[in-house]
N, C-alpha and C positions, 0 to 999 in steps of 0.2 A: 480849563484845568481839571484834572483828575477829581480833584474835592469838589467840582460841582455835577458830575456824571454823579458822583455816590448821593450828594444831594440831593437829586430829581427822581433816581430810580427808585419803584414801586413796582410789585407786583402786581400783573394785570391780566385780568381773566376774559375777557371782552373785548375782541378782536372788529374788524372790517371787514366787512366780503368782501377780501381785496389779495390778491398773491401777492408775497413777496419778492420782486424783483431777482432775477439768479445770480445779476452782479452782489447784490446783497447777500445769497446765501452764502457764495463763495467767501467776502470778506469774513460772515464766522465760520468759517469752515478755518479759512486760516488764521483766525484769531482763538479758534479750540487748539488748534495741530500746534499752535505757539504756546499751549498751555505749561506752567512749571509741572513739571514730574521728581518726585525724590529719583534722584541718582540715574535721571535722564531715561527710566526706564521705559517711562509712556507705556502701561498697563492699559491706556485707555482706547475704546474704540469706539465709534459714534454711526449712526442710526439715521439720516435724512428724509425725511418721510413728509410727502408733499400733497400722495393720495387723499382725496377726501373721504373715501373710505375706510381706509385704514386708520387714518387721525381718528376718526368717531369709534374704530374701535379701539383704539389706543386710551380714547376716554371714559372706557370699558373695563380699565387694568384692575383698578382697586372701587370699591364702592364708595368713598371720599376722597373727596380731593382732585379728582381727574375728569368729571363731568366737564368743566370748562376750557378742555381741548377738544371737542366735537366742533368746537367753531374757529380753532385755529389754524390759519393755511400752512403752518410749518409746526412740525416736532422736530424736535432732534432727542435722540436716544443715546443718554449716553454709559455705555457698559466698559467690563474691565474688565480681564485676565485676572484673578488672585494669584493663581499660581506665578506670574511675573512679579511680584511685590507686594509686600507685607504689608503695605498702603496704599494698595490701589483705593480705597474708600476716602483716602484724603485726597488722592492724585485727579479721582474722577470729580469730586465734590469742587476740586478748585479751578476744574474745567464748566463745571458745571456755572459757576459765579461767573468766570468769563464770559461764558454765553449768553446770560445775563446783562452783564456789561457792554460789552458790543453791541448786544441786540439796541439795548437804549443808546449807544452815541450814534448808531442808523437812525433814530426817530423811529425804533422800534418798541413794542411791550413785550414782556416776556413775562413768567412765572412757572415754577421748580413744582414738578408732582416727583413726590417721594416714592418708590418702586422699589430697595432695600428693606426685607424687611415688613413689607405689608402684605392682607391678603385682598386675593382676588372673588374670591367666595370661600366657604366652608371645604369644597374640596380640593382649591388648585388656592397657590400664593401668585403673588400679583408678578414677581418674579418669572413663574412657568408659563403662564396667560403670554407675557410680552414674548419670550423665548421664543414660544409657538408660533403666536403672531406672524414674526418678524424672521423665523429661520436663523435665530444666534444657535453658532457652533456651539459644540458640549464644552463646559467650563467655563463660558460668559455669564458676567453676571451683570446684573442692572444695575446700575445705582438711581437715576432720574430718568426722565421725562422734564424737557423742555418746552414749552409751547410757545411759541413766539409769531407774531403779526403785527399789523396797523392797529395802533388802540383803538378803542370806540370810546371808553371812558377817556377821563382827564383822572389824576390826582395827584395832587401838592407832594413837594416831598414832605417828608419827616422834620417837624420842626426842631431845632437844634434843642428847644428848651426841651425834649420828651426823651431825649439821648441820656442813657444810663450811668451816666457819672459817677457814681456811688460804687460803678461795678469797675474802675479803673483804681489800681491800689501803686502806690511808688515805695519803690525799694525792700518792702515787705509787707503781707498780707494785710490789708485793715488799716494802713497807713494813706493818709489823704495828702494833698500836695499841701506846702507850705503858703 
């Protein structure tokens, strides 16, 4: 069931020295390409990137947070058009959970480097770094960095009793169930 994928998945920064099978990259490739878009627009374009070179410098983007993709045999990048929709930042972001998602019902790890937004040092944002990198057309923008492999680690999900209850309101603000 659905409710136990969300149960188990965790972000995971600790990878395998191990590829990812291509049957496997395929199935997210078409489990991004199936991603909801407002109004079918699909702003989104995506980044496969296998290189072990390039993943280390992709680990490179921002000075936090991105160190632990130097060890993952797969990123995906995933960017948008703005100029296509007024939401590509929700459009890309819920391709981005997908990605996620998939990756763990493969018996994959994954985990979300933020690239929207951040910088790369004092003179370049984490944004232009990746652009260069990667050869995105003029008017792509980044939203994430996905890293995904073989976990090395294990971890529990999230136990139900640590779930934010408090923060779910019925019928109006401040209002708790009966």
């Amino acid at each position: 069931m659905f409710i136990d994928l969300l149960k188990t998945r965790r972000s995971i920064r600790k990878f395998q020295d191990r590829p990812v099978e291509n049957e496997k990259v395929d199935v997210l490739i078409e489990a991004v390409l199936r991603s909801p878009s407002s109004r079918s627009i699909n702003p989104w374009e995506f980044v496969v990137v296998t290189e072990p070179e390039k993943v280390v410098r992709l680990s490179k983007a921002k000075p936090h947070g991105a160190a632990f993709l130097k060890n993952a045999p797969l990123a995906i990048v995933v960017c948008a058009d703005p100029k296509k929709s007024d939401v590509w930042i929700e459009d890309a972001a819920i391709a981005s959970i997908l990605l996620h998602l998939a990756a763990t019902d493969l018996g994959l790890g994954s985990c979300w480097v933020q690239i929207r937004l951040r910088e790369h040092d004092a003179q370049q944002t984490a944004q232009e770094y990746v652009t260069e990198l990667l050869g995105l057309r003029k008017g792509m923008v980044v939203e994430s960095i996905i890293g995904i492999g073989y976990p090395l680690e294990e971890k529990s999900g999230h136990p139900k009793s640590s779930l934010s209850y408090d923060k779910v309101h019925f019928e109006r603000y401040g209002q708790e169930a009966n």
